[in-house]
C-alpha positions as CSV (number, residue, x, y, z in Angstrom):
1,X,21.4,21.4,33.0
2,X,19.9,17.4,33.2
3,X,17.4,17.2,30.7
4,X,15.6,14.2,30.2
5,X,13.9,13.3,26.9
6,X,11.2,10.9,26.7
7,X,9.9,8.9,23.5
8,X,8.6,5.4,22.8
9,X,10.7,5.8,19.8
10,X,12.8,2.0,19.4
11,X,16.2,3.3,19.4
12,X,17.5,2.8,15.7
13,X,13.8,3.3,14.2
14,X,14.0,5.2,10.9
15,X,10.8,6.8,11.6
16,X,10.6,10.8,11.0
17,X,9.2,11.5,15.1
18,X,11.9,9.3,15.9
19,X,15.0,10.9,13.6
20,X,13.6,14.0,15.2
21,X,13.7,13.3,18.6
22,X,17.2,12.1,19.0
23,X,18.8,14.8,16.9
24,X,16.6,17.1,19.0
25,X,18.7,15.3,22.5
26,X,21.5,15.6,20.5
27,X,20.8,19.6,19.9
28,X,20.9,19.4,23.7
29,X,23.7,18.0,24.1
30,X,25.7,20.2,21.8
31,X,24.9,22.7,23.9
32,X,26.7,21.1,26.6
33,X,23.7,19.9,28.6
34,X,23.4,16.2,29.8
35,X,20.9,14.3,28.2
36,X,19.4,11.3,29.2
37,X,16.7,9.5,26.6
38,X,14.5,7.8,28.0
39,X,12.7,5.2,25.0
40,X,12.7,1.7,24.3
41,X,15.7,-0.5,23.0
42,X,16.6,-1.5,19.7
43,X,15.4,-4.6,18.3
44,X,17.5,-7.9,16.9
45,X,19.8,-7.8,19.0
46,X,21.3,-4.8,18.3
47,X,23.8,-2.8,21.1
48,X,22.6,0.4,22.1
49,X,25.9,2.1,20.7
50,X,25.3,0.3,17.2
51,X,21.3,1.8,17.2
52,X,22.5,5.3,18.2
53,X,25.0,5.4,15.3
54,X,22.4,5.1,13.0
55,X,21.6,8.9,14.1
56,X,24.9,10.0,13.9
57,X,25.0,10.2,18.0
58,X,27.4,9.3,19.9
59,X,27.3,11.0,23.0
60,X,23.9,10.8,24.3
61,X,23.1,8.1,27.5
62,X,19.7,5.9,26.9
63,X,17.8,4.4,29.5
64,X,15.4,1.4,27.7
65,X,11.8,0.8,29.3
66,X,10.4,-2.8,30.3
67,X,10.0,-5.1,27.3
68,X,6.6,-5.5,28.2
69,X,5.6,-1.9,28.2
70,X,4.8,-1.7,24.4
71,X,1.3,-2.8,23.6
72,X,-0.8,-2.0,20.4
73,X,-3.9,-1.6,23.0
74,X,-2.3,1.1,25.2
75,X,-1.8,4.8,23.8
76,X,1.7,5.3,25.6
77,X,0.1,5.1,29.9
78,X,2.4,2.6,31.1
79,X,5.7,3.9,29.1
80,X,4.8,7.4,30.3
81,X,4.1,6.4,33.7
82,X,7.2,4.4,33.6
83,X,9.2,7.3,32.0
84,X,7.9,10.2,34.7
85,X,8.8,7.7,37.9
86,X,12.2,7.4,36.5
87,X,12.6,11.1,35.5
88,X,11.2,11.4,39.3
89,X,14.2,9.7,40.4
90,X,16.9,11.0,38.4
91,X,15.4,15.0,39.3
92,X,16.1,16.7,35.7
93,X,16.0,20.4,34.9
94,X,13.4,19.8,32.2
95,X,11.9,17.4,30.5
96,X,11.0,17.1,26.7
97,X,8.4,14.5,25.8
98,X,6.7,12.9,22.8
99,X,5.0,11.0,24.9
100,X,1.8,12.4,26.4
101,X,1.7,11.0,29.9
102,X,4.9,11.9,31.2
103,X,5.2,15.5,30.5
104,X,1.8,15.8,32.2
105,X,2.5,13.6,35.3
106,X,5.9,15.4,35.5
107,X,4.4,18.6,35.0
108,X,2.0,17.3,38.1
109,X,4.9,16.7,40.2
110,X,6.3,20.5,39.8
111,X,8.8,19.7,37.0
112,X,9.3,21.9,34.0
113,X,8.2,20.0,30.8
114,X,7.6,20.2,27.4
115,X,5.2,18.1,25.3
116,X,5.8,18.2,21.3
117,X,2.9,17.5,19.4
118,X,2.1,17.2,15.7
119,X,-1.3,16.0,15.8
120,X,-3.4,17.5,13.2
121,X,-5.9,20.4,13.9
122,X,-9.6,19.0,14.3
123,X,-7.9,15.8,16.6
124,X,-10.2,15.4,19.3
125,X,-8.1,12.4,21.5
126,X,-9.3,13.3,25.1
127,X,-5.4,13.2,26.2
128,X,-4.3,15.8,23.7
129,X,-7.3,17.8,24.7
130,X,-6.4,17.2,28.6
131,X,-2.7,18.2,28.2
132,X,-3.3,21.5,26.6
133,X,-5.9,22.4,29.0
134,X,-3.3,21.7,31.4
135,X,-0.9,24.3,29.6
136,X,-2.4,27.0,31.5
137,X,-0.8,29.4,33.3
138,X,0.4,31.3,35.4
139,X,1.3,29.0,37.6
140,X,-1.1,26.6,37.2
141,X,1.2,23.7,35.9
142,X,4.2,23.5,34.4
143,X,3.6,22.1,31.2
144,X,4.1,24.1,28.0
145,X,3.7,22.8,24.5
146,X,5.8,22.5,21.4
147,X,4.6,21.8,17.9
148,X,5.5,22.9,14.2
149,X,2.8,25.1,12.9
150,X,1.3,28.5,13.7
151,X,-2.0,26.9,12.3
152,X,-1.5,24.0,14.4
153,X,-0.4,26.1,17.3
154,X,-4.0,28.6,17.1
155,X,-6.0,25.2,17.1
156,X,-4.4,24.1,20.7
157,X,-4.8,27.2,21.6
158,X,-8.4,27.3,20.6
159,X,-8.4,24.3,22.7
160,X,-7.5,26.1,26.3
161,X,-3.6,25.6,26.1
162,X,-2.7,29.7,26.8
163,X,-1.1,31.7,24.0
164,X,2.2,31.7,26.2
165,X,2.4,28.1,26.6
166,X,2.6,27.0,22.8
167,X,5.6,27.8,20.6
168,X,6.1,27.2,17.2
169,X,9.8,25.6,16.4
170,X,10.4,24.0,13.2
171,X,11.9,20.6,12.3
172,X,15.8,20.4,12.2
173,X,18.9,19.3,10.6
174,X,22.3,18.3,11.7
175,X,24.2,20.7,9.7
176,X,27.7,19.0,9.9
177,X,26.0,15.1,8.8
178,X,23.9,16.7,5.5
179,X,26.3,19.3,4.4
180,X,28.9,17.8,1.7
181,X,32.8,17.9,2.3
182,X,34.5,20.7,0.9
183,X,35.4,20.3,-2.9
184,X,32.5,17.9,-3.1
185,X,31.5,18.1,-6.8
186,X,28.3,19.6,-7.9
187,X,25.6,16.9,-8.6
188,X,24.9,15.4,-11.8
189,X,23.3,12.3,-10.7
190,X,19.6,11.3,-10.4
191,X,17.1,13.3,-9.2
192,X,16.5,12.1,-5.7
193,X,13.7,12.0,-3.0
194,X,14.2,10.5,0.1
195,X,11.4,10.0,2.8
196,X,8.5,8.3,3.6
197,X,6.6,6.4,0.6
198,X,3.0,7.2,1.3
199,X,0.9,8.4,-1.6
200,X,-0.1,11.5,0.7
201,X,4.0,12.4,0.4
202,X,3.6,12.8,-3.4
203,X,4.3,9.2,-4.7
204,X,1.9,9.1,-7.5
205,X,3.1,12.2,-8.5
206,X,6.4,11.6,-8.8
207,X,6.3,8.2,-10.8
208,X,3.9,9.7,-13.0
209,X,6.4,12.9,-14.0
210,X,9.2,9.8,-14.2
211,X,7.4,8.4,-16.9
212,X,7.1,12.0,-19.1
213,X,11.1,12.4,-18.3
214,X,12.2,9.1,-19.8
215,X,15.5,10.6,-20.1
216,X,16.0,11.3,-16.6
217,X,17.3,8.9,-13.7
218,X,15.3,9.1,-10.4
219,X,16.1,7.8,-7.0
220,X,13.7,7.3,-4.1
221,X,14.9,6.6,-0.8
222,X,12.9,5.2,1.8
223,X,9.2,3.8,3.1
224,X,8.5,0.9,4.8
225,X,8.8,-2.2,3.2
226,X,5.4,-2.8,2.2
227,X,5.1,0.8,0.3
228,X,8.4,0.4,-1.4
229,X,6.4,-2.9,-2.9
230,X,3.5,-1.2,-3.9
231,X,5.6,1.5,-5.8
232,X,7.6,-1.0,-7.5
233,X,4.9,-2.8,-8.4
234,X,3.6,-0.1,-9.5
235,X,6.9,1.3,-11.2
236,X,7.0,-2.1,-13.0
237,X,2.9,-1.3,-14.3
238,X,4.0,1.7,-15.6
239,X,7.0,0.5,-17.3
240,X,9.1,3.0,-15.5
241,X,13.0,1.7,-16.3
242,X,14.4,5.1,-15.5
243,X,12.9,4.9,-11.3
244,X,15.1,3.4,-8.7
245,X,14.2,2.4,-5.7
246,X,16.6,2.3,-2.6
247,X,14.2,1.5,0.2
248,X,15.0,2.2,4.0
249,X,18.9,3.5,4.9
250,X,20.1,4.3,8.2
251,X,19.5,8.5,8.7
252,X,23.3,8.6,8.8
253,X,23.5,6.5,5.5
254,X,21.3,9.3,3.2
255,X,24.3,12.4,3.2
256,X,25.8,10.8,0.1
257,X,22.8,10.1,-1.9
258,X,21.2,13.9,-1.8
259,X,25.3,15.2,-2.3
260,X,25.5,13.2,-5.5
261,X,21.5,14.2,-7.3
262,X,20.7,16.5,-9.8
263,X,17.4,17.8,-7.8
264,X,15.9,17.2,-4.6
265,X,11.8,16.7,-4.5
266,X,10.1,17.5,-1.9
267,X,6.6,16.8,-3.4
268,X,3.7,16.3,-0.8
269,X,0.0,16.3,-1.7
270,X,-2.4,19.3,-1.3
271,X,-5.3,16.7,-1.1
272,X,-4.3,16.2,2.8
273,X,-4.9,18.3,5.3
274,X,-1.0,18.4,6.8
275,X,-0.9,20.6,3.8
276,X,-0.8,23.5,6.1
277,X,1.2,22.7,9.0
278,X,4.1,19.8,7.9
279,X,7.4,20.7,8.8
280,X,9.5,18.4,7.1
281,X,12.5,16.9,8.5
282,X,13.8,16.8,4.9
283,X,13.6,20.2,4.4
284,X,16.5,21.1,6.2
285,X,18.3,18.5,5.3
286,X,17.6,19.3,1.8
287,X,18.8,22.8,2.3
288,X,22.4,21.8,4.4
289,X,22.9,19.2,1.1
290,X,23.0,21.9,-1.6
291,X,21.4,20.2,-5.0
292,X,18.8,22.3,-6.6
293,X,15.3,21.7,-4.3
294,X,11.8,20.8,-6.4
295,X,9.0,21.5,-3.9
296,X,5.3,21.4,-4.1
297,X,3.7,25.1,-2.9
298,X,1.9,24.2,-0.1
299,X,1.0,26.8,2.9
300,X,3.1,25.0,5.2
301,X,6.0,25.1,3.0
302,X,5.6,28.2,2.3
303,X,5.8,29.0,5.7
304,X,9.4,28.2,6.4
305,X,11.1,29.0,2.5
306,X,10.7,30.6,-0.6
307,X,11.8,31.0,-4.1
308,X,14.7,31.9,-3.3
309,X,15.8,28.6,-2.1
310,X,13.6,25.9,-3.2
311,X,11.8,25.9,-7.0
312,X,7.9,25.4,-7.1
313,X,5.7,23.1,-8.6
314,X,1.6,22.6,-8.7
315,X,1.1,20.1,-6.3
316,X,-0.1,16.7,-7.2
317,X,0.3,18.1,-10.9
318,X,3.1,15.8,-12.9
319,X,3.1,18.0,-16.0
320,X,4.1,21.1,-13.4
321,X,6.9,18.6,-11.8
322,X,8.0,17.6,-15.0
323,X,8.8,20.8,-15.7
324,X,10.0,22.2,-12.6
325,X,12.8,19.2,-12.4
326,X,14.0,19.9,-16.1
327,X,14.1,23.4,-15.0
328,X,16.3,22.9,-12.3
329,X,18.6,20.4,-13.5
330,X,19.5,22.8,-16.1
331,X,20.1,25.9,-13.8
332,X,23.7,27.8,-14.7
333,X,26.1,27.6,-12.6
334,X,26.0,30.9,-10.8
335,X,22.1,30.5,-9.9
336,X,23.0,27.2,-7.9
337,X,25.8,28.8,-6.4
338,X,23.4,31.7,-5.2
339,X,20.7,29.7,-4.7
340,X,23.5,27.0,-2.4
341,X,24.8,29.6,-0.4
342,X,21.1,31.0,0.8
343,X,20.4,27.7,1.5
344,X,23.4,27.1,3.6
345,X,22.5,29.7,5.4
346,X,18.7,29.2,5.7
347,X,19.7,25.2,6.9
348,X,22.6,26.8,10.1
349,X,18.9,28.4,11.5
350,X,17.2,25.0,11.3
351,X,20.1,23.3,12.9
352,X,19.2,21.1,15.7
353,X,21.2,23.1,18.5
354,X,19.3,25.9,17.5
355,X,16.1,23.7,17.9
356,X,17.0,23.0,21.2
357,X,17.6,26.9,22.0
358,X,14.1,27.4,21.0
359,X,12.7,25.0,23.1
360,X,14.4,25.8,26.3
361,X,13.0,29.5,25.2
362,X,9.5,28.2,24.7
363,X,10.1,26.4,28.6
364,X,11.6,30.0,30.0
365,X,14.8,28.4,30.5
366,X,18.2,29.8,29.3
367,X,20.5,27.7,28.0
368,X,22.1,27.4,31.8
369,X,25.4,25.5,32.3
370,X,26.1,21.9,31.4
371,X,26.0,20.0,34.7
372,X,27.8,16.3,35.3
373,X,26.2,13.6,35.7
């Protein structure tokens, strides 16, 4: 099959939606479809080959929008509109969108397309609301709907998308990037989270159970550049000499630093709301790596692992973190080997051709044949 997959993702952005969105093309393509991304180019000067790399993809073909498309003032009309006349031309088997316009001017025009959507239960934006009453059926349109969360999928559905056109698939990994070469030692390094830096993700959190394991080495890897300034600044407040601080790295460039920890934290706030329905990238990625996995018990969380795989802690709680990492950096040898393999395991259903599987399920398309350009 052609699948086109639209985003106004900049090829090469480190942003979560964005990671997600080409491993998800890439999931395509490792089934042996042909994929065509439809986004916007990368920045600096950068060639398109040099930007993909940054995902680990190599295969996938790019078409880049207009320059002047991208405007702070316009919520994604004219790249949408852009995107759906050049899917028009190009006549795909389906499209995949993160992009509200074009999935629902393609779905318009009698193509089969899927939006994915994250946004939060309680979001009242009129084009949310207007594609999921669009993902009606049968036959109405062809536009069905993809997000992350049962609880997020029962609020579009409370919102007139039908029960059949909403399907629940969770974030990915790319098994082969995130797992370690064989014989790879077992960790003894820092204990390591790498992500976003917001203080909704856990920040405060985690530099205050640094400062009650003086003793122990953390690495955080990621954020924008402004947040990894606030949390050195506020590192340096707290007189935190054991907290490094790695900022941004290529999604292809973080493998190595999660083979090499002690622990993997995965500590998000139960003060926000995405308490119940994040599906973190991370987690996967986290599970393919192997090191022992910190995690704060939150319903969405819950949702996809247990403690089988992944050690608890009370969220937003330092003295529970504290405990949990010192905990798990001194588990025997046999519990992280039983604990590794589950997770092994657990990350091969997360994988991003698997992803993809799901979502040409939730569009009623098999996985067909891979067709030629």
């Amino acid at each position: 099959m052609l699948i086109c997959v639209i985003s106004e993702l900049e090829l090469g952005s480190p942003r979560a939606h964005a990671i997600n969105v080409i491993k998800t093309a890439g999931g395509f393509e490792r089934l042996g479809h042909d994929v065509v991304v439809l986004c916007r180019a990368p920045s600096g000067g950068r060639s398109p080959e040099d930007a993909a790399a940054d995902y680990a993809e190599h295969r996938l073909r790019f078409a880049f929008a207009p320059a002047g498309l991208h405007r702070a003032d316009d919520p994604g009309e004219a790249f949408g509109v852009w995107a759906s006349r050049v899917a028009s031309s190009i006549k795909p088997d389906l499209i995949y969108a993160r992009n509200f316009w074009a999935p629902l001017i393609c779905a318009e025009r009698g193509m089969p397309s899927v939006l994915e959507t994250h946004a939060y239960a309680g979001d009242t934006n009129p084009l949310l609301l207007t594609c999921l009453k669009a993902a009606v059926g049968p036959p109405v349109s062809t536009l069905r709907i993809v997000t992350i969360s049962e609880r997020l999928r029962s609020y579009y559905t409370s919102c007139g998308a039908s029960a059949d056109r909403v399907s629940v698939v969770p974030g990915g990994v790319d098994v082969e990037l995130f797992s370690p070469p064989p014989g790879t030692p077992r960790g003894d390094g820092p204990v390591t989270y790498a992500g976003h830096m917001y203080d909704y993700k856990g920040m405060p959190t985690v530099l205050a159970a640094a400062r009650e394991l003086p003793h122990v080495p953390f690495t955080l890897v990621g954020g924008l550049p402004d947040d990894v300034e606030r949390l050195q600044r506020r590192a340096k407040k707290m007189r935190l000499d054991n907290v490094t601080l790695h900022g941004r790295l290529a999604h292809a460039q973080v493998p190595p630093l999660l083979w090499e920890a002690s622990a993997l934290l995965l500590p998000p706030s139960a003060r926000e709301a995405s308490k119940d329905w994040t599906s973190p990238v991370k987690l996967g990625e986290y599970l393919a790596a192997g090191p022992p996995i910190v995690a704060s018990d939150i319903p969405a969380l819950r949702d996809w692992v247990d403690e089988r795989v992944v050690r608890w802690f009370e969220p937003d709680s330092p003295r529970s973190l504290a405990d949990t990492i010192e905990r798990a950096i001194s588990e025997s040898a046999v519990q992280r080997g039983q604990r590794r393999e589950l997770g092994e395991r657990l990350a091969q259903r997360f994988s991003y051709p698997n992803r993809a599987r799901s979502i040409l399920r939730a569009a009623r398309l098999g996985e067909g044949l891979a067709r030629s350009a």
